[in-house]
N, C-alpha and C positions, 0 to 999 in steps of 0.2 A: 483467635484474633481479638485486640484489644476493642474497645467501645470505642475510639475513635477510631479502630481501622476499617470497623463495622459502620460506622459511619461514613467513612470516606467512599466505601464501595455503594454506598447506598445513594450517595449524592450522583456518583458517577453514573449509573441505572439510573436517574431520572430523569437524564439529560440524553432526549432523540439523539439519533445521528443524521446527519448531515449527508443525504445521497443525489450527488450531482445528474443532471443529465445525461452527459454524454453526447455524443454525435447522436443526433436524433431520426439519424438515415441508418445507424447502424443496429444491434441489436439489444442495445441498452435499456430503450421503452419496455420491449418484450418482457427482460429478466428484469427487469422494477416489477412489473405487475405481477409476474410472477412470486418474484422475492415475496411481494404483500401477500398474498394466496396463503403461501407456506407459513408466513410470520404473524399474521395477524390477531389470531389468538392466543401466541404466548407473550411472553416481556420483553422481545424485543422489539424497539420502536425508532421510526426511521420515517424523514419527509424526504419528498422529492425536490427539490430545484430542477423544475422543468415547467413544460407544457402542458399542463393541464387536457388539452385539445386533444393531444396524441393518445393517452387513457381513457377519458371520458366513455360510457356507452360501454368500455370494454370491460372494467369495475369499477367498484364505487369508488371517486374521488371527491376530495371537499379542499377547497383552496384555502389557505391560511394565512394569516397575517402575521404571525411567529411563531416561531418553533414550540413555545412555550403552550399551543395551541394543539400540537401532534397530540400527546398523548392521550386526551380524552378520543380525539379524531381514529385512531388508528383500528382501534378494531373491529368498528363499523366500515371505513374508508379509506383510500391512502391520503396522507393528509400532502396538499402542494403548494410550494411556495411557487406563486406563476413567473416564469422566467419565457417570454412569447417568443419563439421562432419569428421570424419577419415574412421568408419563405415558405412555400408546402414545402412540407414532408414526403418523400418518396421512401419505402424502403427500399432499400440496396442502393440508394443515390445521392451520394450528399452532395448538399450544396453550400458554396463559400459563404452563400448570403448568410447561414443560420449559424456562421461562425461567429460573430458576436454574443449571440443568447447562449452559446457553449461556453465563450467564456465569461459571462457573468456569470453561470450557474458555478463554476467553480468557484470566482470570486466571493458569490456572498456567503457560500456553504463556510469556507473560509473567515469570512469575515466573521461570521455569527459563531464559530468552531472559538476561533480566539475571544470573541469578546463570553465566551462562557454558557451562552446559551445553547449550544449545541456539543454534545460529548465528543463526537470524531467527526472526519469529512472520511465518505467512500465514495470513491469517485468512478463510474461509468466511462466506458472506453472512449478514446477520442480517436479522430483520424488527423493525426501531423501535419499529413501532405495539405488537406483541407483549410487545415485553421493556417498554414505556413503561406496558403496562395492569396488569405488574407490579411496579411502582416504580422502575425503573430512573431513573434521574434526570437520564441523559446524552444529549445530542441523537443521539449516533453512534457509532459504535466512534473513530472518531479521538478525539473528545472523551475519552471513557472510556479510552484508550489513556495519551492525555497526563496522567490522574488514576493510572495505575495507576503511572506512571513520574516521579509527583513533579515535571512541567512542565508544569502547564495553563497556558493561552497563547501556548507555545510553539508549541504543531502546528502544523504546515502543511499543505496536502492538494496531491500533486501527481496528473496522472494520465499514465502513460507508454506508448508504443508507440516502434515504431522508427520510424514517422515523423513523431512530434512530441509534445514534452513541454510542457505547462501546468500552472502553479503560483497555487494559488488565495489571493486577499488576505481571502474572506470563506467561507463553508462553509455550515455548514445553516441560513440564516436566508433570511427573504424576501426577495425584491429590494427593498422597500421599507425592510428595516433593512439590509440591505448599504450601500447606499445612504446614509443616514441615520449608517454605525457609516464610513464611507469614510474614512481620516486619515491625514498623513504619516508619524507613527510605525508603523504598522500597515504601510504600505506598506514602508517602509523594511527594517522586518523582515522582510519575504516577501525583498524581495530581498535581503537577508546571507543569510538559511535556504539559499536559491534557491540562490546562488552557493555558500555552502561546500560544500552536499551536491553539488553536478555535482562538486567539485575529488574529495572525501574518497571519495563510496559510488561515482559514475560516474568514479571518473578521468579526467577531464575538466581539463587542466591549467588552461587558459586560455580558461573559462566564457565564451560569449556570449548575452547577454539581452535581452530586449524587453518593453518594460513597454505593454500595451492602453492606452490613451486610454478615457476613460468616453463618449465624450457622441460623435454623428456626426461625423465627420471628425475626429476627437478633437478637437471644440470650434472648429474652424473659425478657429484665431485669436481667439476667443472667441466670437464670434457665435451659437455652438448651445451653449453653457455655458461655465462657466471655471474648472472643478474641474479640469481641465488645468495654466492656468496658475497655479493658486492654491495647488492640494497633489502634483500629479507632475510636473510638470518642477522644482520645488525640490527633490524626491529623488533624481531622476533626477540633478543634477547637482551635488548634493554628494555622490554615491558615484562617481560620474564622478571627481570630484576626488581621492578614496580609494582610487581605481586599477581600481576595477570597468568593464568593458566592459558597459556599457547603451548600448539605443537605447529614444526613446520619449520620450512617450506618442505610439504608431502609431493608424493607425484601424484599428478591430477588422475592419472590412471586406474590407482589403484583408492584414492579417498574416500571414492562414492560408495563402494563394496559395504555389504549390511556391516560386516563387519566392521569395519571403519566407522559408518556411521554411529555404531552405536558408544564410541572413545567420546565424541563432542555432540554440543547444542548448536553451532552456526561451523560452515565452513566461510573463510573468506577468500574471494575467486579473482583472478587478477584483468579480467575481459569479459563480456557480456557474454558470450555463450560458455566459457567453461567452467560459470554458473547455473545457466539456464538450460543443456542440453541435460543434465543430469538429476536438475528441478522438476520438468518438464514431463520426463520418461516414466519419473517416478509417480508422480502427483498432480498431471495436465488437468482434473479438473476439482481437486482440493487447491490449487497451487494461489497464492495472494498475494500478490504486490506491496512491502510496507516499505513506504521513507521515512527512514531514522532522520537523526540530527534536528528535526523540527520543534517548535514549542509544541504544537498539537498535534493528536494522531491523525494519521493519513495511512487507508488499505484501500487497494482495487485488487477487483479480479483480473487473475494471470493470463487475459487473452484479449486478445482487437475488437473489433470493431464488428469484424468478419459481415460487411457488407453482401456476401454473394450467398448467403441463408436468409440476410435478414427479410422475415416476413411481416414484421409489424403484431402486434399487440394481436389484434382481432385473430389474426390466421394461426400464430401462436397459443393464444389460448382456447386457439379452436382444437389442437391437437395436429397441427398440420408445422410449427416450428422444430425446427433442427439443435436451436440455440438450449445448451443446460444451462440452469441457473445456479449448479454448484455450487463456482466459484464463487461469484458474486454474495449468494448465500454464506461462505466459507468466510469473506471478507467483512461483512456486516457483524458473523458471530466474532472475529479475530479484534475488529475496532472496539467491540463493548468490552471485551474481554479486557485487551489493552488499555483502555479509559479508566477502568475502575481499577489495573493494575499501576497504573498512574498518580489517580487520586489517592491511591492507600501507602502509594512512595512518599507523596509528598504529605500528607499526612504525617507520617511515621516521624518526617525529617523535620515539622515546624513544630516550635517549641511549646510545651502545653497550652492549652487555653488560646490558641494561636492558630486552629488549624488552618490549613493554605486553603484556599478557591481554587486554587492549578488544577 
């Protein structure tokens, strides 16, 4: 690695991540405290946007006034940017009231993520229905993400483990509007998003990709449909043409198979489960949530909220929690990773003596 690629990765490590609340009725608080437990004496370093209250007594916390503040803080304490609930706290019970402080704690994680002081945002599971019965407006945190960051449309939802990355063309809508909203531009875009982020976040020089088929057998020649041959094999192979390494449209049947797995680095999946059924099975608690298409890194862990475990901090670290903090673990190492595979793209690409801040 050059001196400035060395550098780039080094600037990228000194910059916390950004780990939001979450619903603070769900089991978010738990796997934070935990995450700290596990994390705290190596290098990786990460604040909370939350509640202070909710940890307190449970481990050591120190409130901070910037990010720039975590890292001396971390491996005595978790360091917290206070973000107040207004409501108590129940576990298994959330309430609409503490939907505001949920979504500020995304906000500033965000905020502070772009303006540079912070390396990635990992964001703590939300509950939809919750923050929706308080007007929130947005299907999802990705949606809301790509609004916070000035690219709606942009997002992409992947989901990652180490042994297999899917890249979704459609996100929180029915199968019947997935379906119905299905288009080559749309496609098209998944797979540019798809392909730059493995080169840029995953250093992945020389991306291989597979684009799922809609229909059984992906259309049989057309026999079981012809969304095949009518809108992905014309994308498939005018990016072909572009230099991109795609295969496809496969049948989703047989993609997942090790063998299969082991031709490419991402599949791209045309609906939200015939992504995620096959993510899931494999990797339910490695599995990470990343949004491409954004300026800054964005990972969570691959699961809810799960309200009906959640015991709170105290009963959890008491030994009496159901909740793993895997994922979330899986997600925190994936954003650092990401960050400095970031800073060392953009590095690499500005012109000597010049290097980026990105």
């Amino acid at each position: 690695m050059s001196s400035k690629r060395s550098r780039a990765a080094e600037g990228a490590a000194d910059l916390p991540i950004a780990l939001t609340m979450g619903d603070p009725a769900g089991i978010g608080p738990e796997l934070t405290a935990r995450a700290w437990q596990h994390l705290h004496r190596g290098d990786r370093t990460f604040f909370w946007a939350g509640d202070a209250r909710l940890l307190q007594s449970v481990i050591p916390v120190q409130q901070i006034a910037s990010p720039a503040e975590a890292r001396e803080v971390f491996p005595h304490a978790l360091p917290v940017l206070q973000v107040s609930c207004p409501a108590p706290v129940q576990p298994g019970q959330p309430d609409s009231h503490n939907a505001p402080a949920v979504i500020s704690s995304i906000e500033q994680a965000v905020q502070l993520t772009r303006a540079g002081k912070a390396g990635a945002v990992v964001t703590n599971p939300i509950a939809k229905h919750v923050l929706a019965s308080a007007g929130f407006p947005h299907p999802g945190h990705t949606e809301f993400l790509a609004a916070l960051c000035g690219v709606e449309g942009q997002e992409v939802m992947m989901l990652a483990s180490p042994q297999l990355k899917v890249v979704l063309t459609s996100i929180h809508v029915s199968l019947r509007q997935a379906l119905e909203d299905l288009n080559a531009g749309q496609v098209e875009k998944v797979l540019k998003t798809a392909h730059a982020a493995l080169k840029r976040d995953f250093a992945i020089d020389h991306p291989r990709l597979v684009l799922a088929g809609l229909n059984p057998h992906a259309g049989e020649n057309g026999l079981m449909g012809l969304e095949e041959r009518t809108i992905l094999q014309p994308v498939v192979e005018k990016l072909r043409a572009q230099g991109l390494d795609i295969q496809g449209p496969l049948p989703p049947d047989t993609m997942f198979t090790t063998r299969w797995r082991s031709r490419y680095d991402a599949a791209i999946c045309l609906y939200h489960d015939q992504g995620l059924i096959p993510l899931k099975t494999l990797a339910m608690e490695e599995g990470v949530n990343v949004t491409l298409g954004l300026p800054i890194i964005r990972t969570s862990p691959d699961h809810g909220t799960a309200f009906d475990i959640a015991l709170g901090p105290r009963a959890a670290l008491a030994g009496e929690g159901k909740a793993d903090p895997g994922s979330l673990l899986a997600a925190l190492e994936m954003a650092a990773s990401m960050a400095a595979n970031r800073r060392v793209a953009a590095a690499s690409e500005a012109p000597e003596g010049k290097e980026s801040l990105v």
